[in-house]
C-alpha positions as CSV (number, residue, x, y, z in Angstrom):
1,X,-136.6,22.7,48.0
2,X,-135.6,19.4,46.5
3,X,-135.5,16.1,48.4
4,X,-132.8,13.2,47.5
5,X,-134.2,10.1,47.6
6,X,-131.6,7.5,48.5
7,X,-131.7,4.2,46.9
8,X,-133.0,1.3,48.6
9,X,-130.1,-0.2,50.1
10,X,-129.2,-4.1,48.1
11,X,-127.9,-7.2,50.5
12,X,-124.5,-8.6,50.1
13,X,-125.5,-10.8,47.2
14,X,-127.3,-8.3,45.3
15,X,-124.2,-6.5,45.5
16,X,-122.3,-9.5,44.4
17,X,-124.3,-10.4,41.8
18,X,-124.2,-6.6,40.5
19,X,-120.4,-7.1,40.5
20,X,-120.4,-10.2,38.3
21,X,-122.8,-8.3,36.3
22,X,-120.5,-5.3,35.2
23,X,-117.6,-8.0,35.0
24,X,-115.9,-7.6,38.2
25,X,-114.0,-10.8,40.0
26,X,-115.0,-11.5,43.3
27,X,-112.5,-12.5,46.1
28,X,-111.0,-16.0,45.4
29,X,-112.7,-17.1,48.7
30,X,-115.9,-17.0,47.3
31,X,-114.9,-19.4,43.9
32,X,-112.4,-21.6,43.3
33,X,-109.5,-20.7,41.5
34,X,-110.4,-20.8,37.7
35,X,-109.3,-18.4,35.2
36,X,-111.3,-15.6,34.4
37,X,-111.6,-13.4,31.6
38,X,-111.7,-9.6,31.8
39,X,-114.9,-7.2,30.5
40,X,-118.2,-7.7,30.0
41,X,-119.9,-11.1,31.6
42,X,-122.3,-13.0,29.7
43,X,-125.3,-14.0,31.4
44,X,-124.8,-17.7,31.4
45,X,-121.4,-17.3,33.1
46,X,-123.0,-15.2,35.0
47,X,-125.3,-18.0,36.4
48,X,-122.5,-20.4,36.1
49,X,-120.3,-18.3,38.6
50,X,-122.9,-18.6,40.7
51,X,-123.2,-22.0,40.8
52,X,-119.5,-22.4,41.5
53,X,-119.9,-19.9,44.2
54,X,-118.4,-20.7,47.6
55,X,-119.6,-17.9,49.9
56,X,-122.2,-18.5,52.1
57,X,-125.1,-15.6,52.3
58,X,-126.8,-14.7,55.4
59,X,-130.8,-13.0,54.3
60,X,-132.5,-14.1,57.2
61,X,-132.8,-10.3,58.1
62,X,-132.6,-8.3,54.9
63,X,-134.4,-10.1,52.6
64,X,-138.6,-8.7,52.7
65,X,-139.2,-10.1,49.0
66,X,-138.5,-12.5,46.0
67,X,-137.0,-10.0,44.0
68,X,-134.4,-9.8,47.2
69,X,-132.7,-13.4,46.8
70,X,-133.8,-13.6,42.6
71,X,-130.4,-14.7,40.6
72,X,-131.7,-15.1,36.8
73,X,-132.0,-12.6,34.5
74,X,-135.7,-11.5,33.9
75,X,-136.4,-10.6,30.0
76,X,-138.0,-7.5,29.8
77,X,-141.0,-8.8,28.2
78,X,-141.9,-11.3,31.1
79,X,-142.3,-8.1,33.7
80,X,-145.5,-6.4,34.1
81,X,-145.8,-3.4,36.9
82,X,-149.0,-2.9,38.8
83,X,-148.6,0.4,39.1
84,X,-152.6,0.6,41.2
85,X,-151.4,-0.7,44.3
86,X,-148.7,-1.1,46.9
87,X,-146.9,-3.8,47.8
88,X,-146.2,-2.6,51.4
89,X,-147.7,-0.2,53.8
90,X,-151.7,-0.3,54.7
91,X,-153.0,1.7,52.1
92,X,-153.7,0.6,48.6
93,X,-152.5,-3.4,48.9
94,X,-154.0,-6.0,46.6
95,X,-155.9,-7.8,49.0
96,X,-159.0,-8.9,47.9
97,X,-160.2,-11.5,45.1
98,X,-162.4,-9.0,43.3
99,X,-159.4,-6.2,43.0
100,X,-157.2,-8.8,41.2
101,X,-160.0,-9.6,39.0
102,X,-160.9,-6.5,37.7
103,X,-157.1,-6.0,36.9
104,X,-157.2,-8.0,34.0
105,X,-159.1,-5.9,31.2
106,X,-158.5,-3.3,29.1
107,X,-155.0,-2.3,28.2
108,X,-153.5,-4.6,30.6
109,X,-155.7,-7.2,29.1
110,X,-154.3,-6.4,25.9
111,X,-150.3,-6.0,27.2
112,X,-150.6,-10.0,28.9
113,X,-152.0,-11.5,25.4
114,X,-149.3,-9.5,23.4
115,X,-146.7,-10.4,25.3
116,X,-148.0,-14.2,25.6
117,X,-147.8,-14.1,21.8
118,X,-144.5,-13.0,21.8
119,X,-143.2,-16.0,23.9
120,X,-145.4,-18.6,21.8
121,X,-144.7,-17.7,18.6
122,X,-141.3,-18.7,19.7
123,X,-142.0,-21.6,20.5
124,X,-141.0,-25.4,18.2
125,X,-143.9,-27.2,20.3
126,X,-146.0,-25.4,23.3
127,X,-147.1,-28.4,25.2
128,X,-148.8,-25.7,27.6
129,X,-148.6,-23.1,30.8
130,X,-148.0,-23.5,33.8
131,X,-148.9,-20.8,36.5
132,X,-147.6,-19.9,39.6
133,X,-150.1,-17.3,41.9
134,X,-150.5,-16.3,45.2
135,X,-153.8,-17.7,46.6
136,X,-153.6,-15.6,49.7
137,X,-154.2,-12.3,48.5
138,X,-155.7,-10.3,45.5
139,X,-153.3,-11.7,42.8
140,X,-156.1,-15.2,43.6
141,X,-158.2,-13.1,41.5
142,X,-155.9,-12.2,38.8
143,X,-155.1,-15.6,38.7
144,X,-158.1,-16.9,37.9
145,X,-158.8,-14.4,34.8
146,X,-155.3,-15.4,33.6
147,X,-156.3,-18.8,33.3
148,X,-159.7,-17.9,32.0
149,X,-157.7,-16.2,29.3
150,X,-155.3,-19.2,29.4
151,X,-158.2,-21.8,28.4
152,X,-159.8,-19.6,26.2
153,X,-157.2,-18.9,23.5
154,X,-155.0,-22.3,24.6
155,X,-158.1,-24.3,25.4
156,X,-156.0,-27.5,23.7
157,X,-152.8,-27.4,25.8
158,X,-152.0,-28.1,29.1
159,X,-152.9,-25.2,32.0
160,X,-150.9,-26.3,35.0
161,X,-151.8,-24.6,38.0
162,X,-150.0,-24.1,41.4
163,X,-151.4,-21.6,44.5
164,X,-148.9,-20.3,46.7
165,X,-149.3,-19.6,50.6
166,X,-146.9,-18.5,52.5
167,X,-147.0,-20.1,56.3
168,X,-147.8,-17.4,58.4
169,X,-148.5,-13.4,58.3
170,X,-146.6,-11.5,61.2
171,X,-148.8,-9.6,62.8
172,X,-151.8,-9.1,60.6
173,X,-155.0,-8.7,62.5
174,X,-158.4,-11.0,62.3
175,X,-159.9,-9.3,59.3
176,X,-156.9,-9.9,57.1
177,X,-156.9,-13.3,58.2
178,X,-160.4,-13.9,57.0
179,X,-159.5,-12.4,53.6
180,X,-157.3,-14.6,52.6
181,X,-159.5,-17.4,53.5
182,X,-161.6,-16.1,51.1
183,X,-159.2,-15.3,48.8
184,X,-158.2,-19.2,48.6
185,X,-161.8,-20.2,48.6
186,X,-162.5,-18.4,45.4
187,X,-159.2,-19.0,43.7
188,X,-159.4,-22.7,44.6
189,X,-162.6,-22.5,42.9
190,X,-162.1,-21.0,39.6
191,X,-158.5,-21.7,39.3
192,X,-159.6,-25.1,39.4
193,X,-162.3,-24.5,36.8
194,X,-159.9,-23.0,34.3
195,X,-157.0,-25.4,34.6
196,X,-156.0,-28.8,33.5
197,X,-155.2,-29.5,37.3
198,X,-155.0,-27.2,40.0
199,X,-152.6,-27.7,43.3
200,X,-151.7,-25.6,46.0
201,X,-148.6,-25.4,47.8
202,X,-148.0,-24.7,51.1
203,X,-146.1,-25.1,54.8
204,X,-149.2,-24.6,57.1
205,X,-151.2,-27.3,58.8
206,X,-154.3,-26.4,57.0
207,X,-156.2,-23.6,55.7
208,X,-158.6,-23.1,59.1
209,X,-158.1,-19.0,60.4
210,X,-157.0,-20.6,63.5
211,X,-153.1,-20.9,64.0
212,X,-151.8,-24.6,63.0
213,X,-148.7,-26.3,63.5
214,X,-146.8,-25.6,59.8
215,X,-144.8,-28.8,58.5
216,X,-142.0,-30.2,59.9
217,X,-139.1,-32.4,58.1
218,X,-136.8,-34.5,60.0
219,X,-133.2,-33.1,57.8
220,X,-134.6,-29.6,57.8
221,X,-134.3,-26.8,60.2
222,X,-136.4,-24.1,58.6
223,X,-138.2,-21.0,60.3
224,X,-141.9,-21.3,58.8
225,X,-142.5,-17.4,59.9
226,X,-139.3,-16.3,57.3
227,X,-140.9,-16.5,53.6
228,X,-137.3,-16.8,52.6
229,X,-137.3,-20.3,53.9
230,X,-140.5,-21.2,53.2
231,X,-140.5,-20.1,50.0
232,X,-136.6,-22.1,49.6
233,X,-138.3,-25.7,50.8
234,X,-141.4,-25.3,48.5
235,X,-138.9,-24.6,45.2
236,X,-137.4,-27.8,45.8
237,X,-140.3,-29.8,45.9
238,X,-141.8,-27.6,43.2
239,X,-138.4,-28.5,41.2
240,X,-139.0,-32.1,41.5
241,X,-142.9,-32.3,40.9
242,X,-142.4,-30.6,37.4
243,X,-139.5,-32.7,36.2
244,X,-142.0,-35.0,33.9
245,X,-142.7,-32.3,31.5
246,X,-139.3,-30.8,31.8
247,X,-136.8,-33.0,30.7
248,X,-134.8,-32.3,28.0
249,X,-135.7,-36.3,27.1
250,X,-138.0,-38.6,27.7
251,X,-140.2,-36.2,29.1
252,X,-143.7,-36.6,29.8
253,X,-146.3,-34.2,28.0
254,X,-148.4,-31.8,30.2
255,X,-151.5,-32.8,29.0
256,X,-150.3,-36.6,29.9
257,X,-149.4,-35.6,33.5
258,X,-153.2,-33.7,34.2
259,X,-154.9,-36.6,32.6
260,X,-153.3,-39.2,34.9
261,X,-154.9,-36.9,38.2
262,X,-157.4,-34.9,37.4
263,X,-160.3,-37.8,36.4
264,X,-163.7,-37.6,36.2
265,X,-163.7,-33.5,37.1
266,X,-161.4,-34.1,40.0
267,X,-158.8,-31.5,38.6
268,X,-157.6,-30.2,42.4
269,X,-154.8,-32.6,43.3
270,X,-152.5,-32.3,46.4
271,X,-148.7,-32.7,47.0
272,X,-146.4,-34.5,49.3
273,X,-142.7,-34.5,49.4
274,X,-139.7,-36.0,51.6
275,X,-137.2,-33.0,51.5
276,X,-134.6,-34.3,51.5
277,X,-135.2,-37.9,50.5
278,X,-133.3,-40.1,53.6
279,X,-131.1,-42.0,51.8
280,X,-127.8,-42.8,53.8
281,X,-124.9,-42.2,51.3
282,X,-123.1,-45.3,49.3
283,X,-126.9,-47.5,50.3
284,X,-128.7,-48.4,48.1
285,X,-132.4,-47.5,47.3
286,X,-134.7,-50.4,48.9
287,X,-132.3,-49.8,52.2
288,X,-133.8,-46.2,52.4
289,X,-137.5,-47.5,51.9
290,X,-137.0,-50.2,54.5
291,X,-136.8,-47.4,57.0
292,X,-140.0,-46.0,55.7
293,X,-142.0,-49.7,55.9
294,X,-144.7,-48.1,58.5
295,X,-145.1,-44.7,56.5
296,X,-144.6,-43.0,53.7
297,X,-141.5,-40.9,54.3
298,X,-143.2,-37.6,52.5
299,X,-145.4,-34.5,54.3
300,X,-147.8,-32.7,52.7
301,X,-147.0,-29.9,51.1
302,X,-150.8,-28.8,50.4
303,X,-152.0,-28.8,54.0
304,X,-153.6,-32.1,53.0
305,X,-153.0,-35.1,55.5
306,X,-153.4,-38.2,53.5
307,X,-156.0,-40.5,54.9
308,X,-153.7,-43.4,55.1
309,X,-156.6,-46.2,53.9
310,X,-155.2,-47.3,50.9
311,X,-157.3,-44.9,48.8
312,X,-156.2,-43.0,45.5
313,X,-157.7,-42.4,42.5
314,X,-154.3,-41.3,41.0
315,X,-150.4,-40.8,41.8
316,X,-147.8,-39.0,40.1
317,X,-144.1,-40.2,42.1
318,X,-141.3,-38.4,41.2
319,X,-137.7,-39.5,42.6
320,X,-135.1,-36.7,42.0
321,X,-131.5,-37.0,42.6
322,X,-130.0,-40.8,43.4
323,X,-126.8,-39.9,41.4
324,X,-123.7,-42.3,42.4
325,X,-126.7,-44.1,44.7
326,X,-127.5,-47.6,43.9
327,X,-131.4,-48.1,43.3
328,X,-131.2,-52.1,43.2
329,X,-129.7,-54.1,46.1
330,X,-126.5,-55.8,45.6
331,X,-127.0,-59.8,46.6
332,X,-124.5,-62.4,46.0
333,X,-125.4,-65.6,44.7
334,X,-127.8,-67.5,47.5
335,X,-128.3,-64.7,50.1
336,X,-131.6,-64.3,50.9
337,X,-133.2,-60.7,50.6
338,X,-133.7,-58.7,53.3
339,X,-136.9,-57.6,51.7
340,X,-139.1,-58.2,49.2
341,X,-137.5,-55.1,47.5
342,X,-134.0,-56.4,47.9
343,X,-134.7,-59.0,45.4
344,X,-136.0,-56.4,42.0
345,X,-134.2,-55.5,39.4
346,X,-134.8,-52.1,38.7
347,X,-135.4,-48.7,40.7
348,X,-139.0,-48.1,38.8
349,X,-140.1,-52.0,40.2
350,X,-138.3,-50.7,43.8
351,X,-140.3,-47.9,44.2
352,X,-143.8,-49.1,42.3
353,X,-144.0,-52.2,44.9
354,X,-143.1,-49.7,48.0
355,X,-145.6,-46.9,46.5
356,X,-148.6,-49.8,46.3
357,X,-148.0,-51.3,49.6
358,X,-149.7,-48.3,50.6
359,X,-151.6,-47.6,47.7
360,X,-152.8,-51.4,46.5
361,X,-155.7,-50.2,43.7
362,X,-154.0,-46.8,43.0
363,X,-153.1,-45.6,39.4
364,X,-149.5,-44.8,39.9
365,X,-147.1,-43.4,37.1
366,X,-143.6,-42.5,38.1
367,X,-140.3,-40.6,37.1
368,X,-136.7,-41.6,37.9
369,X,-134.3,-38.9,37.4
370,X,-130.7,-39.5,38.6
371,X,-129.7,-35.4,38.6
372,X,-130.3,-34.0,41.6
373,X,-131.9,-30.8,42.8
374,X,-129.1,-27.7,42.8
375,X,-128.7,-25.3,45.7
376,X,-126.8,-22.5,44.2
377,X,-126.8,-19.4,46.4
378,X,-128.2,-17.5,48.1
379,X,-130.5,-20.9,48.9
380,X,-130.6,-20.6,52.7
381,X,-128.6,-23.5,54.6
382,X,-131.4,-25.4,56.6
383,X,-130.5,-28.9,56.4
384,X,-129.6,-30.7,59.5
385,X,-125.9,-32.0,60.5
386,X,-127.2,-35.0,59.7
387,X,-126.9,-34.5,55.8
388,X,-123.8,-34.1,53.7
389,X,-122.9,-31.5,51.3
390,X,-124.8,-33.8,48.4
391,X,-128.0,-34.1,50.8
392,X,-127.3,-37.5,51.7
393,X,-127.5,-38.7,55.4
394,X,-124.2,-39.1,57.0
395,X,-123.0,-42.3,58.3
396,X,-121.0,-40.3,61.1
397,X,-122.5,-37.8,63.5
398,X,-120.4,-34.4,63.2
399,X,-119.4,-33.2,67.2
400,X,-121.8,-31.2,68.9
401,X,-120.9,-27.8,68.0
402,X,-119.6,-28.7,64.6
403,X,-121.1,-26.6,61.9
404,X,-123.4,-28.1,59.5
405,X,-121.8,-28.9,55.9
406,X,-122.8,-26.6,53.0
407,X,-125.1,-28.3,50.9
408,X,-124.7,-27.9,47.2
409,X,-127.9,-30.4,46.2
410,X,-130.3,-32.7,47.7
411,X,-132.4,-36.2,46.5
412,X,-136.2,-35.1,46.6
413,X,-139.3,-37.9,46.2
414,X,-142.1,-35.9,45.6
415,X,-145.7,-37.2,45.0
416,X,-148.8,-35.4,43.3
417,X,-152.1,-37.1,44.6
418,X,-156.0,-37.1,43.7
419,X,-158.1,-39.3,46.6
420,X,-160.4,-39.1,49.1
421,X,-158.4,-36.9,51.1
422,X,-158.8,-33.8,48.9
423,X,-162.7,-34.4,50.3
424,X,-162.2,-33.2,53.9
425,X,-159.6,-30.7,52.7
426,X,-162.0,-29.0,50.5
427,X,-165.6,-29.6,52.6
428,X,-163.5,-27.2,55.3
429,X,-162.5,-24.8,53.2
430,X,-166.0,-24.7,52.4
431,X,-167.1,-24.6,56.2
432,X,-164.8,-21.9,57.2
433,X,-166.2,-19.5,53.9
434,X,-169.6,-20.4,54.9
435,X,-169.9,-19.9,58.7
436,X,-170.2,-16.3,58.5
437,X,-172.4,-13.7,56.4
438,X,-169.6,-11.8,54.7
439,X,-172.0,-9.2,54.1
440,X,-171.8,-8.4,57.7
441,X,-168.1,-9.0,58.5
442,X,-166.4,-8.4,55.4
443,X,-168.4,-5.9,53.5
444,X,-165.8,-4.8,51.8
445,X,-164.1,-7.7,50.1
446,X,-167.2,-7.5,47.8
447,X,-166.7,-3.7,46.9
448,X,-165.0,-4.4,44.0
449,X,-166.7,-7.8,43.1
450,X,-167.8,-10.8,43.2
451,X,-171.3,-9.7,43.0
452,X,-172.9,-11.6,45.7
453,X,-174.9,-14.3,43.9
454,X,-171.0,-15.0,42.0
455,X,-169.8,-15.3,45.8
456,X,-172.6,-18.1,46.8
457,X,-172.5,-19.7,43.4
458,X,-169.0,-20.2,44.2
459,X,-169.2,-21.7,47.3
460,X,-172.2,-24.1,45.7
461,X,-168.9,-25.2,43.3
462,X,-166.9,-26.1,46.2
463,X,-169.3,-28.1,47.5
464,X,-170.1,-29.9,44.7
465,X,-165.9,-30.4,44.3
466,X,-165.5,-31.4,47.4
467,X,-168.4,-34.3,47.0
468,X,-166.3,-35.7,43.8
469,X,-163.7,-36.8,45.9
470,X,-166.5,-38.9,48.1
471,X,-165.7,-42.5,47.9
472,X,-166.7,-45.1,50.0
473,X,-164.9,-48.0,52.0
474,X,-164.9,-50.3,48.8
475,X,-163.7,-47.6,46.1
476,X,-166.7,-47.0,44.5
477,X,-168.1,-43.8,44.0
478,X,-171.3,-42.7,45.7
479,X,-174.2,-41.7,43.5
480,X,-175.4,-37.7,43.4
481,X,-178.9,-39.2,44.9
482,X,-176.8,-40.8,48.1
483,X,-175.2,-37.6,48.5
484,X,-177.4,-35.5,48.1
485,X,-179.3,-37.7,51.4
486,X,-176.3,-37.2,53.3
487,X,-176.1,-32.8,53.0
């Protein structure tokens, strides 16, 4: 007897985008009326269609993984297949540090560093990597060799590193829970070691096993347990934070952006972003900061509250998105200015003398980039009625009942951080992976490695990161003798 196996069944815009594919039109709803040609569809019109599209897509329920809501075409020698574990079900998952690490040898080893030389050789100037991993589960450990590998054969270019967690895990019992906290311990650890900075990213409230409150924005209506949106609110702030070493000009080198945070061994860094930036349209930018004159109008974004003492070693502010938005106020002759910011003459001296009214001592670098983040579909719609279809606030409420405005692209202000905060952040991820013998309760995350002396060796690093971020009330670091009275 011979069983059929249906194919998995595609959402509407995987259908769609499998029509635009093959060179079919879609219904004049969904675009605006442009002429189109018949036959084959390149890819860049492809991705242009989609950026004109008008149809609204509704994933909340079908969509279980990236690949679910992915628009660009992958090239076929970016794609590796793990073929030694499952993605779903409870057998055979990649859950544990020491299974990602022992991935990486042998012929998959030797796949990664053909294909990397592939992509490089292409390359005019490689200013460096930058790396995108789950820290939750196994792939922390596969991570970690990668950028082993990474600062082993690239050891002179820039290794930027960003760990992933996604908010919540429905329904995943106590053990699970205390596997990724390992999982983030370790990769925090060596990730960190390997790279020229190391951030993560996340929606939670912090990194405890205990269940937090995940982030909230003021303009966005997102559901923290649906990766989809998570994972939606995290690209945008991940689109602005890269922007120094992206731009086509006057872009900023890798190595240039690591070297402003990571000093003197700090190389973990934290992010905060105001998503969307509240800027009320046709204002102008010290009008939005005036609103923000108590706090800082960002959240974290690395389950990292920032201390809110003044204290930074280094800060990398990135403004995405003011296009057709004044960023100096507009005086006549003898009005006084509202503010002390009303009266600069540039955006950059706007927002340095906001950023260091918080920040007094801080090294500060910053990026202004007019173009603004885009939110082609299937981006979820999860911005408040407050903000129009460019991501500006409105000056007009819409009626109760009134459906929201599609929006097509938002201002971010983003801003990558290495202080004193980072020292609490990592001293309890060191608490919560040390309050327990893991040989007792988790015997089996160490089956397939770390050995066990690896496993305390590593927590002895995050201590000793954790103390680099010690500082006292005047700025000036502590001593290793002072601190080693204080443990």
């Amino acid at each position: 007897m011979v069983h059929k196996e249906s194919p998995p069944e595609r959402n509407s815009f995987l259908e769609d985008l499998e029509k635009m594919d093959q060179g079919e039109i879609l219904a004049e709803v969904d675009f605006p009326s442009q002429p189109q040609c018949s036959g084959s569809v390149s890819i860049n019109t492809v991705n242009s269609h989609l950026a004109r599209v008008q149809k609204g897509y509704q994933l909340e329920v079908g969509v279980k993984v990236w690949s679910d809501f992915l628009r660009i075409h992958l090239h076929p020698r970016t794609i590796s297949i793990i073929h030694q574990y499952n993605h779903n079900g409870e057998a055979h998952r990649l859950e544990a540090f020491g299974q990602g690490e022992s991935l990486l040898r042998g012929s998959v080893l030797e796949e990664l560093e053909d294909r990397l030389h592939f992509f490089v050789e292409e390359c005019d100037y490689l200013q460096g990597f930058q790396v995108l991993c789950d820290l939750a589960d196994g792939f922390a450990g596969l991570g970690s060799k990668v950028t082993e590998m990474l600062q082993d054969t690239y050891g002179g270019r820039g290794i930027l590193t960003w760990g992933l967690m996604p908010v919540s895990h429905p329904d995943s019992p106590p053990v699970k829970d205390l596997y990724r906290l390992l999982n983030c311990t370790l990769g925090t650890v060596h990730m960190a070691s390997h790279s020229s900075f190391f951030c993560p990213l996340t929606l939670r409230g912090g990194l405890n096993r205990r269940t937090s409150s995940p982030v909230a924005f003021t303009y966005l209506s997102y559901d923290p347990s649906l990766w989809y949106h998570s994972s939606s609110v995290l690209a945008l702030a991940l689109d602005a934070l890269t922007t120094p070493y992206r731009l086509r000009n006057n872009s900023i080198p890798m190595w240039q952006v690591a070297d402003t945070l990571a000093l003197s061994g700090r190389k973990v860094v934290a992010a905060y972003g105001a998503i969307p930036f509240p800027m009320m349209h046709g204002s102008c930018l010290p009008d939005a900061l005036f609103g923000f004159s108590e706090e800082l109008p960002w959240r974290p974004l690395s389950a990292c509250s920032e201390l809110g003492d003044g204290r930074c070693y280094g800060q990398w502010v990135t403004l995405k998105g003011f296009e057709g938005q004044k960023l100096i106020s507009s005086l006549s002759p003898g009005t006084k200015p509202l503010t002390p910011l009303h009266s600069l003459h540039s955006g950059e001296a706007v927002l340095a003398s906001y950023i260091r009214s918080f920040y007094p001592s801080a090294h500060l670098a910053l990026q202004l980039v007019s173009a603004p983040s885009k939110l082609t579909p299937p981006f979820p719609q999860i911005f408040s009625q407050s903000v129009d279809t460019r991501g500006f606030l409105q000056s007009q409420q819409l009626p109760p009942g009134f459906p929201a405005p599609v929006v097509s692209s938002a201002p971010i202000l983003t801003s990558l951080q290495s202080g004193p905060a980072l020292d609490p952040w990592l001293a309890e991820l060191h608490r919560g992976a040390s309050a327990f013998d893991i040989r007792r309760v988790a015997p089996s995350f160490l089956s397939q490695g770390p050995e066990m002396a690896d496993y305390q060796e590593a927590l002895e690093q995050l201590r000793l990161l954790a103390r680099c971020y010690r500082d006292d009330s005047g700025g000036v670091m502590r001593s290793s003798s002072e601190d080693d009275d204080d443990d």
